[in-house]
PDB file of N, CA, C, O and CB in Angstrom:
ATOM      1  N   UNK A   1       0.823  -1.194   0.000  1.00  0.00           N
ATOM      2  CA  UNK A   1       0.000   0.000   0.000  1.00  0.00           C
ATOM      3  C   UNK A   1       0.868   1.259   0.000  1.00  0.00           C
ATOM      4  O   UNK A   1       0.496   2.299  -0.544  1.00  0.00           O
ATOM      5  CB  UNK A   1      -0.937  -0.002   1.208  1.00  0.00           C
ATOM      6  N   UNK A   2       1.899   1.143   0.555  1.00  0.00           N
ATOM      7  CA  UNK A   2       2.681   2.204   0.484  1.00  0.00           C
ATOM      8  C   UNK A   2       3.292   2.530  -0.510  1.00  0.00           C
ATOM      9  O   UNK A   2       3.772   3.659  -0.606  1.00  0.00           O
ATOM     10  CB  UNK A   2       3.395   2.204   1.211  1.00  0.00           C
ATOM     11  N   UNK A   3       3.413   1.589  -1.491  1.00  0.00           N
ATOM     12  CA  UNK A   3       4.287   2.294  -2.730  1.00  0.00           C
ATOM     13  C   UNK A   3       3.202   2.984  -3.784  1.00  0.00           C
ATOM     14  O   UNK A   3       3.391   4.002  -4.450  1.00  0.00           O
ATOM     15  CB  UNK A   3       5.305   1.001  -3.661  1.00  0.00           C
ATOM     16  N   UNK A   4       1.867   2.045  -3.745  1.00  0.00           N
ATOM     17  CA  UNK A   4       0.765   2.781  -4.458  1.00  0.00           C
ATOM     18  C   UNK A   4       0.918   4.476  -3.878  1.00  0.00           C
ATOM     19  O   UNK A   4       1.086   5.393  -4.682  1.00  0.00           O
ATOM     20  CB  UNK A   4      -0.897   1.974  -4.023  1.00  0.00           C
ATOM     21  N   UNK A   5       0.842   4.675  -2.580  1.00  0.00           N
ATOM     22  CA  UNK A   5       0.616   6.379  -2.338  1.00  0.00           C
ATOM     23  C   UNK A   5       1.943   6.498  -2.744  1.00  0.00           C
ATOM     24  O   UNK A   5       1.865   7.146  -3.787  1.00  0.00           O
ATOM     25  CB  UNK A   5       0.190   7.149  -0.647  1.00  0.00           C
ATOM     26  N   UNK A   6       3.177   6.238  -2.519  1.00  0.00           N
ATOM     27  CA  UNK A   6       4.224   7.000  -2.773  1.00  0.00           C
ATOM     28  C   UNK A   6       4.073   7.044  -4.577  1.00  0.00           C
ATOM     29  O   UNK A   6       4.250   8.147  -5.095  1.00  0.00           O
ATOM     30  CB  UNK A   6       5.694   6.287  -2.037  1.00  0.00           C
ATOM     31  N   UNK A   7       3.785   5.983  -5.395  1.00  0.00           N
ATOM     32  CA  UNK A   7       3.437   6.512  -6.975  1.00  0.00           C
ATOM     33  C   UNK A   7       2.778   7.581  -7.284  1.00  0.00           C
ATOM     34  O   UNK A   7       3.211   8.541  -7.922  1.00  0.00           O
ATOM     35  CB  UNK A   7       2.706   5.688  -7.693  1.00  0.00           C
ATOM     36  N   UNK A   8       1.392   7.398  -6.704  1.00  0.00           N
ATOM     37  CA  UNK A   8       0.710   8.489  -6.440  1.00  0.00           C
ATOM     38  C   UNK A   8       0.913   9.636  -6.386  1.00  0.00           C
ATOM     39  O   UNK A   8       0.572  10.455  -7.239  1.00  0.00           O
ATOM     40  CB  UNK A   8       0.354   8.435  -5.735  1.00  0.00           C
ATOM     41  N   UNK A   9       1.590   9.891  -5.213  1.00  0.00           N
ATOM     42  CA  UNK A   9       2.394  11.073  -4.853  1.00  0.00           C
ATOM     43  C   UNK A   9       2.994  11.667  -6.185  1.00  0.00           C
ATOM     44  O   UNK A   9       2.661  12.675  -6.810  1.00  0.00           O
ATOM     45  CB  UNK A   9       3.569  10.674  -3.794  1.00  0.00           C
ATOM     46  N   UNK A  10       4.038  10.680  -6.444  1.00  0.00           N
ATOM     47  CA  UNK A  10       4.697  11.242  -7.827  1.00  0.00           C
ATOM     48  C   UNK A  10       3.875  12.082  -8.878  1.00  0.00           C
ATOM     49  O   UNK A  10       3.889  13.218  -9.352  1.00  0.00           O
ATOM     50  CB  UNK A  10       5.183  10.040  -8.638  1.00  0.00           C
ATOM     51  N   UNK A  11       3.279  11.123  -8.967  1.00  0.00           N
ATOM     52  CA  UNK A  11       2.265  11.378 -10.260  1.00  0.00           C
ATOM     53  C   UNK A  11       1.918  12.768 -10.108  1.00  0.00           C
ATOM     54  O   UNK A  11       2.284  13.600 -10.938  1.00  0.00           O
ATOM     55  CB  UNK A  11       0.807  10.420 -10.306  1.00  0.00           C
ATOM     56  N   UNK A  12       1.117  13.114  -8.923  1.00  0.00           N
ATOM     57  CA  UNK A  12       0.708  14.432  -8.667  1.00  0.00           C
ATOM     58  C   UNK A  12       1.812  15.078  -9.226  1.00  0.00           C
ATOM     59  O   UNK A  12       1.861  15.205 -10.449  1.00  0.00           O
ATOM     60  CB  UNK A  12       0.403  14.801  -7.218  1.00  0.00           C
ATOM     61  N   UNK A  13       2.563  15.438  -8.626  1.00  0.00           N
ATOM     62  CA  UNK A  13       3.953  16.350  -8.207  1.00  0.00           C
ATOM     63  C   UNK A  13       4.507  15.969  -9.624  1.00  0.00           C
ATOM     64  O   UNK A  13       5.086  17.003  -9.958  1.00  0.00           O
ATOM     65  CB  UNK A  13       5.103  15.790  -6.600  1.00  0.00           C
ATOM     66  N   UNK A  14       4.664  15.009 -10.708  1.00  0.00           N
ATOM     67  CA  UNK A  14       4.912  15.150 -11.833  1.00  0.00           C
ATOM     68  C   UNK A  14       3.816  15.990 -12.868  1.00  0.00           C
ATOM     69  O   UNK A  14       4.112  16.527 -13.935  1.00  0.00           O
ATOM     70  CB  UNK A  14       5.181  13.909 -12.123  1.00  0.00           C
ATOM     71  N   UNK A  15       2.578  15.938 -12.274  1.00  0.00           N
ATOM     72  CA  UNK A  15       1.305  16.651 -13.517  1.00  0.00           C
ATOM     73  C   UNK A  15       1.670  17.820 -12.831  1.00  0.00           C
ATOM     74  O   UNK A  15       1.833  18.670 -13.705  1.00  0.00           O
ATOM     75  CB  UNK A  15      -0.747  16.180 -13.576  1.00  0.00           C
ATOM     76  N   UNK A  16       1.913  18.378 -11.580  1.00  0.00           N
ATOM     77  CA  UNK A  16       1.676  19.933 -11.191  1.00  0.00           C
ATOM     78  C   UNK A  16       3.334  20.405 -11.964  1.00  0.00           C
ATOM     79  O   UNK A  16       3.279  21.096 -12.981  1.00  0.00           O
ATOM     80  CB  UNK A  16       1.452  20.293  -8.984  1.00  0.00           C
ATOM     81  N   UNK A  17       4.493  20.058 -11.507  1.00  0.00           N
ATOM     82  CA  UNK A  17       5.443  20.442 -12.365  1.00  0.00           C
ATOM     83  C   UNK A  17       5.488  20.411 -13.675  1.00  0.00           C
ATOM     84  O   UNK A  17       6.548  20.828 -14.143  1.00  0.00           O
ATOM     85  CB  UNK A  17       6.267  19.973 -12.118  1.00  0.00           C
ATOM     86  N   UNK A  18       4.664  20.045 -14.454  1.00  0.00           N
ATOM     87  CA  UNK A  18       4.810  19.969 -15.972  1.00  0.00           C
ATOM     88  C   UNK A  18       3.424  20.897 -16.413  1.00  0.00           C
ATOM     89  O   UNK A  18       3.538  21.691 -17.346  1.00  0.00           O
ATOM     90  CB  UNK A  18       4.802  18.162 -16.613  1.00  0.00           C
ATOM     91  N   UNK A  19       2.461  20.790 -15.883  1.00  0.00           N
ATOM     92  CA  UNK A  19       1.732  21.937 -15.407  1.00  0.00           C
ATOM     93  C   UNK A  19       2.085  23.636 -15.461  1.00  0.00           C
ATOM     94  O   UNK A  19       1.553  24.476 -16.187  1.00  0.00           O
ATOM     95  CB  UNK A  19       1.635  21.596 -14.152  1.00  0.00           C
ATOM     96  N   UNK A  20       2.950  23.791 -14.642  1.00  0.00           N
ATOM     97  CA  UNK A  20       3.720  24.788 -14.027  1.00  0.00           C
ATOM     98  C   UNK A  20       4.582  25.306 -14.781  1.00  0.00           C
ATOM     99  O   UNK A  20       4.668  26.532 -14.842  1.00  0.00           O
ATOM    100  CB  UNK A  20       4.317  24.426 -13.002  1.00  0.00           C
ATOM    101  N   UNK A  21       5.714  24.175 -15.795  1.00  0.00           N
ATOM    102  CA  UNK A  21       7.049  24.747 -16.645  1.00  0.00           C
ATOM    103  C   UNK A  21       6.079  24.759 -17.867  1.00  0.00           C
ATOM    104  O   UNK A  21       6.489  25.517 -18.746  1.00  0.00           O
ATOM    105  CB  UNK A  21       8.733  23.635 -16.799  1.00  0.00           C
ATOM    106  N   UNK A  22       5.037  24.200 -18.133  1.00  0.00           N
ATOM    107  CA  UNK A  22       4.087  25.068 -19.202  1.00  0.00           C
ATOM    108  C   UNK A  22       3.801  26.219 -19.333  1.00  0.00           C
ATOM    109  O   UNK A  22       4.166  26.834 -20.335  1.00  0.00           O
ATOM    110  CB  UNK A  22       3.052  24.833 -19.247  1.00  0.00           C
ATOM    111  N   UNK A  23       3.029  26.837 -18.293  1.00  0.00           N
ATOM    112  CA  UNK A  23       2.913  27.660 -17.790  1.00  0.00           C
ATOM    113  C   UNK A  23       3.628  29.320 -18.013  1.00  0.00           C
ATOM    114  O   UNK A  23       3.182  30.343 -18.532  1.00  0.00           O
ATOM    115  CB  UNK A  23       3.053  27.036 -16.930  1.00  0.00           C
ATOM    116  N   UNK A  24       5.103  28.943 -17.255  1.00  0.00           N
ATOM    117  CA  UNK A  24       6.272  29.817 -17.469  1.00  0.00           C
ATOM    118  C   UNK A  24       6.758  29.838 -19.040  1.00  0.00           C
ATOM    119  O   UNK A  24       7.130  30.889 -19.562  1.00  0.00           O
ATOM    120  CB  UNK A  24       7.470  29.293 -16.508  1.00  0.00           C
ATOM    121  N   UNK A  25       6.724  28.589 -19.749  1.00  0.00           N
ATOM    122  CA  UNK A  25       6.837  28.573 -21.093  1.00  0.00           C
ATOM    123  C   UNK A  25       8.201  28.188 -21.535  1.00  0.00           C
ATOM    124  O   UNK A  25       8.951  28.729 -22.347  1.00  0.00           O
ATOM    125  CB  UNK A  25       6.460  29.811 -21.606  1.00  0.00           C
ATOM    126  N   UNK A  26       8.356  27.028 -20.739  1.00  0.00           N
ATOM    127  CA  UNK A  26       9.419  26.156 -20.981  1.00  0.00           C
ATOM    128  C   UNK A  26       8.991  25.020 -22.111  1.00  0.00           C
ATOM    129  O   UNK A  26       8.014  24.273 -22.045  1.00  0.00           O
ATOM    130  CB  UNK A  26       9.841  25.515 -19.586  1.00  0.00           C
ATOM    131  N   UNK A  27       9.806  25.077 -22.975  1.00  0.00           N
ATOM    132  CA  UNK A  27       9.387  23.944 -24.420  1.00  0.00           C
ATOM    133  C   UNK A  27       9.608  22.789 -23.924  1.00  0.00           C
ATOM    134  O   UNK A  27      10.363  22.253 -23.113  1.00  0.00           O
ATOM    135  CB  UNK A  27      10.329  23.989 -25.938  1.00  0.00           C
ATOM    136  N   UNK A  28       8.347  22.411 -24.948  1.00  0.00           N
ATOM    137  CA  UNK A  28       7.862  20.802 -24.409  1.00  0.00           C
ATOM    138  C   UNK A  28       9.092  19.939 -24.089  1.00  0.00           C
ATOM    139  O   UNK A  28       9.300  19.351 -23.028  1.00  0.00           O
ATOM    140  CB  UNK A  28       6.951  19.879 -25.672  1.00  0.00           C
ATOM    141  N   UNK A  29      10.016  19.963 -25.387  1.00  0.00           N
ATOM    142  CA  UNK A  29      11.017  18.668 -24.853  1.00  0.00           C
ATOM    143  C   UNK A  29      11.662  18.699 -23.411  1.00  0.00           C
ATOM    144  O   UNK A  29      11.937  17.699 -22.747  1.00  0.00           O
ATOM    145  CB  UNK A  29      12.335  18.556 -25.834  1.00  0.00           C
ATOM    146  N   UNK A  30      11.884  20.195 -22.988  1.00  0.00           N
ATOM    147  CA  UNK A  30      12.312  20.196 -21.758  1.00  0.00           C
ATOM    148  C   UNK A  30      11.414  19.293 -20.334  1.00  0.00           C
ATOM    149  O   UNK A  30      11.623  18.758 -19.245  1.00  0.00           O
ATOM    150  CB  UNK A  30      12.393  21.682 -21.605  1.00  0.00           C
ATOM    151  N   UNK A  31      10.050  19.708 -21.571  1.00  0.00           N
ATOM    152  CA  UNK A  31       9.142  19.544 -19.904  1.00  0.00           C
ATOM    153  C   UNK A  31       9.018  17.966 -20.089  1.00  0.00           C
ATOM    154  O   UNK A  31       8.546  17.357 -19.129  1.00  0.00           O
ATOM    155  CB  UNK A  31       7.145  20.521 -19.680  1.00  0.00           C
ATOM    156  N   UNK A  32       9.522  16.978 -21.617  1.00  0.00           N
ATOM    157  CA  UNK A  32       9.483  15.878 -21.253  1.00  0.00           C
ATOM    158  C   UNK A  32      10.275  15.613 -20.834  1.00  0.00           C
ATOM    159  O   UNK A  32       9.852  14.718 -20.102  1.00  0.00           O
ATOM    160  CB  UNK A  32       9.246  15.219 -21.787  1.00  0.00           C
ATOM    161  N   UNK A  33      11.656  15.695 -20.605  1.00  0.00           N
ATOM    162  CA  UNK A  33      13.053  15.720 -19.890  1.00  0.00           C
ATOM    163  C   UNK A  33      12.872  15.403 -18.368  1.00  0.00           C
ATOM    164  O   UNK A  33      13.254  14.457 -17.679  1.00  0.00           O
ATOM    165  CB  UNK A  33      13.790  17.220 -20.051  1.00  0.00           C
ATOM    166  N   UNK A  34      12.123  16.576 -18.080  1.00  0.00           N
ATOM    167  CA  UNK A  34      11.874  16.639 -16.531  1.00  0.00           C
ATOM    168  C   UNK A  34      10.826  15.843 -15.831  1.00  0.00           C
ATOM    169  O   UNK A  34      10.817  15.468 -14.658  1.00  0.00           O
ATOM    170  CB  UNK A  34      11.554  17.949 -16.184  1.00  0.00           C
ATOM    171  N   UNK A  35       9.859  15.639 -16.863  1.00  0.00           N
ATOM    172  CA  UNK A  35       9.009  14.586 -16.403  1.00  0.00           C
ATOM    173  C   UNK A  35       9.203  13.603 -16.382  1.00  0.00           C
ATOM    174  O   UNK A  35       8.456  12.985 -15.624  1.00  0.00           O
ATOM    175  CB  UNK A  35       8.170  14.456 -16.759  1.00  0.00           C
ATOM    176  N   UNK A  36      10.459  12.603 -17.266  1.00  0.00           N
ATOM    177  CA  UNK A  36      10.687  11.534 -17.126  1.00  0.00           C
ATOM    178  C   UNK A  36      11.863  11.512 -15.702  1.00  0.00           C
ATOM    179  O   UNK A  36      11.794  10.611 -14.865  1.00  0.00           O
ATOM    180  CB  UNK A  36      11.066  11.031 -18.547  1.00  0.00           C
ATOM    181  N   UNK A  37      12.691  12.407 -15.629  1.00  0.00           N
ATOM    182  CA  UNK A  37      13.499  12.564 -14.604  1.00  0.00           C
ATOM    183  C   UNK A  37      13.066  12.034 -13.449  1.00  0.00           C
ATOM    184  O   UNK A  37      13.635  11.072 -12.934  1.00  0.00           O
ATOM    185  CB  UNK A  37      13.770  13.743 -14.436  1.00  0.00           C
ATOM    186  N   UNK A  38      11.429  12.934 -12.645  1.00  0.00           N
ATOM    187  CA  UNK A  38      10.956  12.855 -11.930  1.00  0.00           C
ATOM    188  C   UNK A  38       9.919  11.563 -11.859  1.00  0.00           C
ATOM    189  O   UNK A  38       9.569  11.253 -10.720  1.00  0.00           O
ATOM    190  CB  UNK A  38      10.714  13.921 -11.870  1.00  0.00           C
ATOM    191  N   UNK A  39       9.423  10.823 -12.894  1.00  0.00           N
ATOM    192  CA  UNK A  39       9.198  10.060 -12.753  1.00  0.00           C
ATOM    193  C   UNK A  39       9.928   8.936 -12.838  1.00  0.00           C
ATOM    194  O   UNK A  39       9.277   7.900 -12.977  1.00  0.00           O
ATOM    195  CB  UNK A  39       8.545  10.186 -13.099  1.00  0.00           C
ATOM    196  N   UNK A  40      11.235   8.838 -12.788  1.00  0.00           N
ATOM    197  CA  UNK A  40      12.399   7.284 -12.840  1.00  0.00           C
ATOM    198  C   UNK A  40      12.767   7.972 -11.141  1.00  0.00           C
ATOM    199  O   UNK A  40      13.029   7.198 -10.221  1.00  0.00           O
ATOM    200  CB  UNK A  40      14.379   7.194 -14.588  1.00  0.00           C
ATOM    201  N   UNK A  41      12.745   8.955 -11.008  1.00  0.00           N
ATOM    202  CA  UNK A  41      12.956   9.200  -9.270  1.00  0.00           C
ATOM    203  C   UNK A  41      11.959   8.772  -8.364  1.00  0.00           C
ATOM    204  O   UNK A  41      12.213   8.677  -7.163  1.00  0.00           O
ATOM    205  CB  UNK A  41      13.051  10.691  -8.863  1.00  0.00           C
ATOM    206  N   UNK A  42      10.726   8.476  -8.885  1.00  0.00           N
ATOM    207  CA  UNK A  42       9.327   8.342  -8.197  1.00  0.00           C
ATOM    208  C   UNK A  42       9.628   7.097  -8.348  1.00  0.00           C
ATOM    209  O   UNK A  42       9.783   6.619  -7.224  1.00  0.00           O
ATOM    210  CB  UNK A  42       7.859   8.942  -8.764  1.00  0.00           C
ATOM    211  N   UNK A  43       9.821   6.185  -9.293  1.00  0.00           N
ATOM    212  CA  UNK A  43      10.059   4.717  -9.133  1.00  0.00           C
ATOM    213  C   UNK A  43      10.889   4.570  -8.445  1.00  0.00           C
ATOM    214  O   UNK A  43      10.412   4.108  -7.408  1.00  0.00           O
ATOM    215  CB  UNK A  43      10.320   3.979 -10.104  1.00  0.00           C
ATOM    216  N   UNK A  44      11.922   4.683  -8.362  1.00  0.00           N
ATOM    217  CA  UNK A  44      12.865   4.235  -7.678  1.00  0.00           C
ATOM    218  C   UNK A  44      12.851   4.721  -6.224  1.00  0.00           C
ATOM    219  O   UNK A  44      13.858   4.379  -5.603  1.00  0.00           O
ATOM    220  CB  UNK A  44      13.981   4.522  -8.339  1.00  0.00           C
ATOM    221  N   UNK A  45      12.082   5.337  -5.628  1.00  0.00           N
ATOM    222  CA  UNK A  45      11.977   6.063  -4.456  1.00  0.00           C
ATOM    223  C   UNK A  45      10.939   4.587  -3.671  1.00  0.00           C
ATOM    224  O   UNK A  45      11.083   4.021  -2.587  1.00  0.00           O
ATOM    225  CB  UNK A  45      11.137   7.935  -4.744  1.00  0.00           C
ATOM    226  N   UNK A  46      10.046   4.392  -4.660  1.00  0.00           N
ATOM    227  CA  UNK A  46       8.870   3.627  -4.609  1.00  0.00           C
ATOM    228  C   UNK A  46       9.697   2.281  -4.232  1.00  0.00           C
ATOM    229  O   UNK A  46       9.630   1.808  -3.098  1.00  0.00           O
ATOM    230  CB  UNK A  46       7.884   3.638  -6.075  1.00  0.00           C
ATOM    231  N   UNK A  47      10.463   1.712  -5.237  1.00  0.00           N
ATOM    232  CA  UNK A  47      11.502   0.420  -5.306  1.00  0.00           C
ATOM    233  C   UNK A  47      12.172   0.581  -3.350  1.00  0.00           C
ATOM    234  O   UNK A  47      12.025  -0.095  -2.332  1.00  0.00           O
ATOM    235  CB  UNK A  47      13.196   0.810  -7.005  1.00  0.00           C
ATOM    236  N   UNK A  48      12.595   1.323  -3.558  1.00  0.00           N
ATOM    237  CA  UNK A  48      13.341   1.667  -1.936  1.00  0.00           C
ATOM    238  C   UNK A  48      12.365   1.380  -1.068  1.00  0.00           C
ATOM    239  O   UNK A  48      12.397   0.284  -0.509  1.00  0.00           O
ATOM    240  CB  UNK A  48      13.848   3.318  -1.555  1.00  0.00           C
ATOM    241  N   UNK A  49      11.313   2.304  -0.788  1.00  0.00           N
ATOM    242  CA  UNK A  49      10.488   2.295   0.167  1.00  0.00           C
ATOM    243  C   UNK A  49       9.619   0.561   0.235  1.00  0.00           C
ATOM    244  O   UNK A  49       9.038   0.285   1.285  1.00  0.00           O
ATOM    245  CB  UNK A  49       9.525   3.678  -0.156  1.00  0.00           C
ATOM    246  N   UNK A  50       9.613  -0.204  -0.622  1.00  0.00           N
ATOM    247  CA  UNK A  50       8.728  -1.306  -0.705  1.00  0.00           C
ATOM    248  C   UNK A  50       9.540  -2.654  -0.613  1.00  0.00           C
ATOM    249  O   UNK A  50       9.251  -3.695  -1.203  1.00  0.00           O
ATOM    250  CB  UNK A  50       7.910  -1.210  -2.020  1.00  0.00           C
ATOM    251  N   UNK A  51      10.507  -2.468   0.154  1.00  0.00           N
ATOM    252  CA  UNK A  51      11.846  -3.450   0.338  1.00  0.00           C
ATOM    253  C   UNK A  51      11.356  -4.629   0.953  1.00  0.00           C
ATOM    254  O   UNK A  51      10.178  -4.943   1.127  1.00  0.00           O
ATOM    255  CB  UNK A  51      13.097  -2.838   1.311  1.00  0.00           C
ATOM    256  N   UNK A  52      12.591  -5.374   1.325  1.00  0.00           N
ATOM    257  CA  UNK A  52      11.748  -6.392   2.493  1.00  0.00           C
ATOM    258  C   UNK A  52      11.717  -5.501   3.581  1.00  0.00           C
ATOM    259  O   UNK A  52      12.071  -4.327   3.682  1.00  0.00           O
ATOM    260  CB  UNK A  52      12.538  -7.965   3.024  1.00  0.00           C
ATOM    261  N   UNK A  53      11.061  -6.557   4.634  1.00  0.00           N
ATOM    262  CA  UNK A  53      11.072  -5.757   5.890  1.00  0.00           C
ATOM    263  C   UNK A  53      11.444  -6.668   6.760  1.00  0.00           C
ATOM    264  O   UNK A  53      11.161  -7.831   6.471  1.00  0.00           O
ATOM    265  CB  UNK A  53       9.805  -5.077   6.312  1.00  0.00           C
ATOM    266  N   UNK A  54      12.051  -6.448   7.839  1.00  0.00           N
ATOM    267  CA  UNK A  54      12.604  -7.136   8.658  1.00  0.00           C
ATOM    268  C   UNK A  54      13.557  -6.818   9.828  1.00  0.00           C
ATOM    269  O   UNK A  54      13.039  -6.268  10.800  1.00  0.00           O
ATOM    270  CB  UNK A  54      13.024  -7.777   8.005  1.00  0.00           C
ATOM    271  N   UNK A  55      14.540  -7.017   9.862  1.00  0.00           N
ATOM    272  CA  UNK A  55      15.552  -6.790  10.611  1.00  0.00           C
ATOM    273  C   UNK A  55      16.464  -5.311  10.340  1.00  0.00           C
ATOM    274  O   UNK A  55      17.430  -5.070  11.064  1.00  0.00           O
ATOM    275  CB  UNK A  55      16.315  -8.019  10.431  1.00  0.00           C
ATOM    276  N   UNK A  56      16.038  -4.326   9.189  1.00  0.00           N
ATOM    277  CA  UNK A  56      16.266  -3.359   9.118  1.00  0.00           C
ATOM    278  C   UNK A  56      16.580  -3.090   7.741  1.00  0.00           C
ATOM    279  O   UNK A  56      15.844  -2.511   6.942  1.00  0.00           O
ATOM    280  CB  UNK A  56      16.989  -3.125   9.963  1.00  0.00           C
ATOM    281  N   UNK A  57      18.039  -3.676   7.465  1.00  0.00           N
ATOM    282  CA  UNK A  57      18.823  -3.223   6.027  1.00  0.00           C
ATOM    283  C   UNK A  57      17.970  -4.682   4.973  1.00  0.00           C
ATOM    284  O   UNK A  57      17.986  -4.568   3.747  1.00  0.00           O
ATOM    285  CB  UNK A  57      21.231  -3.374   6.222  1.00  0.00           C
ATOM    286  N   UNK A  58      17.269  -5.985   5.652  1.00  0.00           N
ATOM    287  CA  UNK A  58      17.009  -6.613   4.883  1.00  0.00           C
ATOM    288  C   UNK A  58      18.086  -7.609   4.148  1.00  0.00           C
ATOM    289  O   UNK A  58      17.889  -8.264   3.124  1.00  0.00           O
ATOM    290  CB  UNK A  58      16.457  -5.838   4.299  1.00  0.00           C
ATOM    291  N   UNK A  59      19.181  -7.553   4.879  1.00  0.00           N
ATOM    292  CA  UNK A  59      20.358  -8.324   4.308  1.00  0.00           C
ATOM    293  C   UNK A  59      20.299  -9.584   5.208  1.00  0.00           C
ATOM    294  O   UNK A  59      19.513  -9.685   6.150  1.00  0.00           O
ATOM    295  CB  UNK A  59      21.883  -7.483   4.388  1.00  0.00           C
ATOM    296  N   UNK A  60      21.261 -10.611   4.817  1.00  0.00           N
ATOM    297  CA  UNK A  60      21.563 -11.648   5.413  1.00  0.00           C
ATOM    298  C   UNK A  60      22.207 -11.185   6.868  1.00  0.00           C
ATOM    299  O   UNK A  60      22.315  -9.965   6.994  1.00  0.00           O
ATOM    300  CB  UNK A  60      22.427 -12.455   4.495  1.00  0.00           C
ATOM    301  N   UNK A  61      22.443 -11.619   7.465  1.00  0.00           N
ATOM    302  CA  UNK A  61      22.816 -11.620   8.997  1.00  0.00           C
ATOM    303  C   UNK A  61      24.057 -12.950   9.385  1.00  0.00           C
ATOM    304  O   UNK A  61      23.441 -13.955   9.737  1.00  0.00           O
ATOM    305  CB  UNK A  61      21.169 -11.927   9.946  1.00  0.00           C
ATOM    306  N   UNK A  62      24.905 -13.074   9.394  1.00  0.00           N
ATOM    307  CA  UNK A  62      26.028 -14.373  10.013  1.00  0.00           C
ATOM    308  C   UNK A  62      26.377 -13.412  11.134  1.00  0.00           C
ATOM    309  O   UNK A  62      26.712 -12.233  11.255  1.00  0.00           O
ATOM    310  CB  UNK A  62      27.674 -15.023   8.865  1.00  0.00           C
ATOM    311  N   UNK A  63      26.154 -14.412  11.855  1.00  0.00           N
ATOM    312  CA  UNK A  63      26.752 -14.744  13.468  1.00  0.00           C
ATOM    313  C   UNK A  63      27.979 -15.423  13.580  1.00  0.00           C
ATOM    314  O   UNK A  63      28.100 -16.536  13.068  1.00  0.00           O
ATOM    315  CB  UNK A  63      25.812 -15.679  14.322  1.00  0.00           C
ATOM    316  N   UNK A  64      28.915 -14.881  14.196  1.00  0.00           N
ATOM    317  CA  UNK A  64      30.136 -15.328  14.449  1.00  0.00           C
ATOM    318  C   UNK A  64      30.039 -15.945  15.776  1.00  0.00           C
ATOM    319  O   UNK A  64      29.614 -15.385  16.787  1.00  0.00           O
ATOM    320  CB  UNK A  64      31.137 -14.290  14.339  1.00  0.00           C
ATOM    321  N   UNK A  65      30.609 -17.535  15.653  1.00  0.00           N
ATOM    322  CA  UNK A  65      30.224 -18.369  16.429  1.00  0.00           C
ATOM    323  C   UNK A  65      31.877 -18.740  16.843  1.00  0.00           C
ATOM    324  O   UNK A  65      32.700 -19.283  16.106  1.00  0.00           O
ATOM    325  CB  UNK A  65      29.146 -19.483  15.759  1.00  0.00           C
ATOM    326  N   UNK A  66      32.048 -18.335  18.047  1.00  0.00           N
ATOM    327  CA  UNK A  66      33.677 -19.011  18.649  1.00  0.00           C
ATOM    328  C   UNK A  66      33.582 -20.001  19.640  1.00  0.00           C
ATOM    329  O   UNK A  66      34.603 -20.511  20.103  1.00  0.00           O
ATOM    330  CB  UNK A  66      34.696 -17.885  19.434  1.00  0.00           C
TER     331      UNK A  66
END
């Protein structure tokens, strides 16, 4: 559930910024530039946040046994 709102999130915050550099009258290719930017940052923010969960970092754990 959490990565759905964190996409979400993006999404917004990608339509209001492309929205916005319209607006000011920044040319399109720029504003596709920036929209893909922000949306490979929204995935990958999403990828992070939706990890395993567990013991913290989600890595293996060895115990040193003497």
């Amino acid at each position: 559930m959490r990565i759905m709102l964190y996409i979400l999130g993006s999404l917004i915050l990608l339509g209001a910024l492309c929205y916005a550099a319209t607006l000011i009258g920044i040319p399109s290719v720029w504003v596709g530039v920036m929209g893909a930017v922000v949306l490979a940052l929204g995935i990958m923010g999403a990828a992070r946040t939706g990890g395993p969960r567990g013991s913290g970092s989600g890595g293996t754990v060895i115990n040193k046994v003497e």
